[in-house]
TORKOL-4160 file (C-alpha; in steps of 0.2 Angstrom, whole numbers, padded with zeros to 4 digits, m for minus):
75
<pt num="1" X="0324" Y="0324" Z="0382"/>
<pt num="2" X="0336" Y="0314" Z="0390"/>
<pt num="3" X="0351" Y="0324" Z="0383"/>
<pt num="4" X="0345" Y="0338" Z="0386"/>
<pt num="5" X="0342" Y="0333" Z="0407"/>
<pt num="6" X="0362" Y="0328" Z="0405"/>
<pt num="7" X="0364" Y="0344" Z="0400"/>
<pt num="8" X="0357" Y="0354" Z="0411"/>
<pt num="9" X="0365" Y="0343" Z="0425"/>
<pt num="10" X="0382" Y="0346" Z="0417"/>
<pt num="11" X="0378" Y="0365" Z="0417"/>
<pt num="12" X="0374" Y="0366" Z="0434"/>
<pt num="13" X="0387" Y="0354" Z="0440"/>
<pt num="14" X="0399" Y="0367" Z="0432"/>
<pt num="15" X="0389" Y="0382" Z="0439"/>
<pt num="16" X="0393" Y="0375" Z="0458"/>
<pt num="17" X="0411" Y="0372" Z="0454"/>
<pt num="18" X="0415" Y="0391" Z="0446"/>
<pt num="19" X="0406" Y="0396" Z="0460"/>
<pt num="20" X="0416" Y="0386" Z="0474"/>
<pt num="21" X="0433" Y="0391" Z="0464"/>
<pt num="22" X="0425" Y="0409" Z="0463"/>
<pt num="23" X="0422" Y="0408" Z="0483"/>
<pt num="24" X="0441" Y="0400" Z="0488"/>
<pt num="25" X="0450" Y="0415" Z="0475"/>
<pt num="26" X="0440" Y="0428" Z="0486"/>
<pt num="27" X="0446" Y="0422" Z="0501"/>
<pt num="28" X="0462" Y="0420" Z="0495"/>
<pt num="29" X="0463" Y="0437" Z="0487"/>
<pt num="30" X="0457" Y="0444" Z="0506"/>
<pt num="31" X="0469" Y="0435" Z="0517"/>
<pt num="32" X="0484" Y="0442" Z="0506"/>
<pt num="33" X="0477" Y="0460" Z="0509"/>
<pt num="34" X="0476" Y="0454" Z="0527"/>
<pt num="35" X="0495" Y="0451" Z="0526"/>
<pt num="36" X="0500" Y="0466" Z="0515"/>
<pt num="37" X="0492" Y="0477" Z="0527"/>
<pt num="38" X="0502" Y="0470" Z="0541"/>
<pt num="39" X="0520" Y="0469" Z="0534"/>
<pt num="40" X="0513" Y="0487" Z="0530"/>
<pt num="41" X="0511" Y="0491" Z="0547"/>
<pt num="42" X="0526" Y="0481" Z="0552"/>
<pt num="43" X="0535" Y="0489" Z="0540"/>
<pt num="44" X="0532" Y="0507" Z="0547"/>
<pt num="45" X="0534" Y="0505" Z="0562"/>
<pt num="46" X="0553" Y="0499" Z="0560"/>
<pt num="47" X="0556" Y="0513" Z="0547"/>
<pt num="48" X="0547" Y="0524" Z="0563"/>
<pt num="49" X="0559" Y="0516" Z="0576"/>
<pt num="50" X="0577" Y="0516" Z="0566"/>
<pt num="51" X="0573" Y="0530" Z="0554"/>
<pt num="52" X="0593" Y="0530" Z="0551"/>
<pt num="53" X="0598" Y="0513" Z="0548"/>
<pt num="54" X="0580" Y="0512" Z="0536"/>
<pt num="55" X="0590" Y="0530" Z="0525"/>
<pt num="56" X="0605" Y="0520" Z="0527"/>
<pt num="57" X="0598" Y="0503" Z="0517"/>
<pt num="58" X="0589" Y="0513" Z="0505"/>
<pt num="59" X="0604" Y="0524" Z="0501"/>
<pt num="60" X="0615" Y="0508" Z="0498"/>
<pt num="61" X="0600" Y="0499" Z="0489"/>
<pt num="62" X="0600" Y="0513" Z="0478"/>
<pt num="63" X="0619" Y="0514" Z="0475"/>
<pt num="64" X="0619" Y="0494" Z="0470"/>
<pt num="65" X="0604" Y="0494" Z="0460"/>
<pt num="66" X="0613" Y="0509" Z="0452"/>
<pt num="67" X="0630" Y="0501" Z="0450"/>
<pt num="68" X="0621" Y="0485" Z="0443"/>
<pt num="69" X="0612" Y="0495" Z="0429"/>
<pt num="70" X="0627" Y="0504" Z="0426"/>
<pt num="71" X="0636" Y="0488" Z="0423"/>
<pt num="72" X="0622" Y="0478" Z="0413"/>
<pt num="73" X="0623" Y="0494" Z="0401"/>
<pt num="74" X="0643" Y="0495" Z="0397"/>
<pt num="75" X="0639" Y="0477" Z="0389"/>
């Protein structure tokens, strides 16, 4: 009897704690949508602002990443 109160005090002990570290990833997890959807906003709003300069880093982004898989692939 007594084993099986241990038991069943160990259960529920482990119960609360899933449920606390359940609870914390939640909140976790909605705080970094929070932030996604700012820098998203953020983000838009500079590409809105500067719509050149934002062509002109994603043409030369586009030419490096190019020129470094170019590169990695004469190896």
């Amino acid at each position: 009897m007594e084993q099986t109160n241990r038991v069943e005090t160990e259960k529920n002990e482990a119960r609360a704690k899933l449920e606390s570290v359940i609870e914390k990833a939640k909140e976790a997890c909605e705080r970094l949508q929070e932030q996604t959807t700012a820098a998203a906003k953020a983000t838009d709003k500079t590409i809105r602002e500067n719509p050149y300069q934002a062509m002109g880093v994603a043409f030369g982004m586009g030419v490096l990443v190019g020129v470094l898989v170019m590169w990695s692939r004469r190896d």
